[in-house]
C-alpha positions in Angstrom: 0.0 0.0 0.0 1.2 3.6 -1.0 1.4 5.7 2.0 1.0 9.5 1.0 2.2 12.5 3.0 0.8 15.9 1.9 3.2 19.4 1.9 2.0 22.9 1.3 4.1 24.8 -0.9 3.3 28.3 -2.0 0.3 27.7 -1.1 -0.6 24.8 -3.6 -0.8 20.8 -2.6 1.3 18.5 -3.9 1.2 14.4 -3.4 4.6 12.9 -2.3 5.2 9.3 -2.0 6.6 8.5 1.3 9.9 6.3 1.2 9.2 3.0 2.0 10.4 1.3 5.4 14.0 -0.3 4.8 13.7 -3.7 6.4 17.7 -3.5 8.1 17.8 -7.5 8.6 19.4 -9.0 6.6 18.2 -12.7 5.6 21.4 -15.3 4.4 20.2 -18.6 3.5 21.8 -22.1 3.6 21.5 -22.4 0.0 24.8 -22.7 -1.8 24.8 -22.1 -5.5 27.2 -23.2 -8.2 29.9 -20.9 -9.9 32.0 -21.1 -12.6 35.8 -20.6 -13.2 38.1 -20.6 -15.8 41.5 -21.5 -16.9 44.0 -19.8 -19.1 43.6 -22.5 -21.5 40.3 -22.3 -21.9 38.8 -24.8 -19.6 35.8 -24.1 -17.6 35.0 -25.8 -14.1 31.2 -25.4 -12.4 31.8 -26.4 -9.1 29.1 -27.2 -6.8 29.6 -27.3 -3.0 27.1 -29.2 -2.1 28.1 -32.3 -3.7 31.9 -31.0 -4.1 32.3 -32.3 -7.8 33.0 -29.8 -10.9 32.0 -30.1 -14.3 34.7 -29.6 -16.9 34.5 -28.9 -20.0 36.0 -26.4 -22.8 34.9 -22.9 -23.2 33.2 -20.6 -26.6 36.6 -19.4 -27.1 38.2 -22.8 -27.6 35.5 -24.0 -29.5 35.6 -21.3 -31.9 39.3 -21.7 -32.6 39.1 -25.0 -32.7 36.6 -25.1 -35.2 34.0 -28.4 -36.2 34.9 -30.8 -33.4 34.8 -34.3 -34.9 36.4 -36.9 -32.0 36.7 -36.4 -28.1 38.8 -38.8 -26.0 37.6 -38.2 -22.3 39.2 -39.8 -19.1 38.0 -42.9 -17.8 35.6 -43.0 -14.9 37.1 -43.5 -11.6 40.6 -42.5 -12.7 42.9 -40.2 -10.8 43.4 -36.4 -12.2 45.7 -33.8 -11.4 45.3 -30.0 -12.1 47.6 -29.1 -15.0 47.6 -33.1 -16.2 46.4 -34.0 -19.7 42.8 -35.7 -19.6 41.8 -35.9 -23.1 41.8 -34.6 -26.2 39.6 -32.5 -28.7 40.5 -33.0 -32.6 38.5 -30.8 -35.0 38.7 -30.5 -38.8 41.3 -27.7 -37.8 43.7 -29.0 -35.0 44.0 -31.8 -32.1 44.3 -29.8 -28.7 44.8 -31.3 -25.5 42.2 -30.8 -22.7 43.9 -30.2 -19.2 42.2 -31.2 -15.8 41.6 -27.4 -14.1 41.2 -29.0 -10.5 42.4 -32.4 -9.2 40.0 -34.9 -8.1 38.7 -38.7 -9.5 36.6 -38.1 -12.4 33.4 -39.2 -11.1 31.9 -38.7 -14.9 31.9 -38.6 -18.5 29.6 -37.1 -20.7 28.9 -40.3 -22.5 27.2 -38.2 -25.2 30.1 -36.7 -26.8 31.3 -40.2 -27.9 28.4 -40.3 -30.5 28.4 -36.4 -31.0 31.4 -34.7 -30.7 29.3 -31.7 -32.4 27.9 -30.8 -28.7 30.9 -29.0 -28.0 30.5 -26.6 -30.9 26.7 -26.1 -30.0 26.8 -25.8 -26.3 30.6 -26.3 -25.3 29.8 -24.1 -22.0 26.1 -26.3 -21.3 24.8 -29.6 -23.1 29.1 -30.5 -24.2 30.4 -30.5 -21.1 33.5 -33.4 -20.6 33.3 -34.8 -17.5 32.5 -34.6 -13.7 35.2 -34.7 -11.3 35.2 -35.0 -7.2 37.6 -32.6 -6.1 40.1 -33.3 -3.6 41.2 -29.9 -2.8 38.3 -26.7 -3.7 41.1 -24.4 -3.0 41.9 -25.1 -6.5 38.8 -24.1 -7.9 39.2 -21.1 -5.9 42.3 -20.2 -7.2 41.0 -20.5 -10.7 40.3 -17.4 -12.9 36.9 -15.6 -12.5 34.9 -14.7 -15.5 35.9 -11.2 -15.4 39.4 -11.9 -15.4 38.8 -14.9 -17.9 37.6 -12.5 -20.6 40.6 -10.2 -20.1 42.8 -13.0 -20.8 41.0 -13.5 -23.8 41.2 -10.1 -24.9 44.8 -10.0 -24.3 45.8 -12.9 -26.5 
């Protein structure tokens, strides 16, 4: 409900809304919610706390230089990954590129899809064409990871 308060001014009346009453508590709620960092070579990680895996997959940028993507060699579920190791590979009608874990961890998932249609990475590399799911043994990592922000200064700068 609008509250009014009436002034007299030169001897006319004029309406003024009244501010409304700033509620000073503040609510915070249990609710953690995913976020997304990036690495310098263009490998994204959605971590989610809850559950402590990330999933990792390649980002617009590499897609785009890459080109059509036409094979994707994953890691195997269950095995062991370190951040910086090589995981997989993407080859494309233009180049092969290695894909390198982001965060260490066991890869608790593939994206089984990609096997059949490597194209996903072109048409949602960053949603549908993600790699794999990995259970990370240190979030510091994630942490330490570039924001988006800084992500798309790196890519401006190359």
């Amino acid at each position: 409900m609008l509250s009014l308060r009436f002034a007299r001014a030169a001897s006319a009346l004029r309406t003024v809304a009244a501010p409304k009453p700033v509620s000073r508590a503040m609510r915070f709620s249990a609710v953690r919610f995913a976020s997304t960092r990036y690495t310098t070579d263009h490998e994204w990680v959605t971590f989610d706390g809850n559950t402590n895996v990330g999933t990792v997959g390649i980002t617009e940028y590499a897609q785009k230089a890459l080109g059509d993507v036409v094979f994707v060699e994953l890691p195997g579920q269950g095995s062991e990954v370190a951040q910086g190791d090589s995981i997989g590979a993407v080859e494309s009608v233009k180049a092969a590129s290695d894909i390198y874990a982001p965060v260490s961890g066991i890869v608790d998932e593939i994206n089984e899809a990609l096997a059949d249609q490597p194209s996903l990475l072109n048409k949602a590399p960053e949603s549908d064409g993600w790699l794999c799911k990995v259970k990370l043994s240190d979030p510091a990592e994630f942490e330490a990871l570039l924001s988006a922000e800084a992500y798309k200064a790196h890519c401006e700068g190359e």
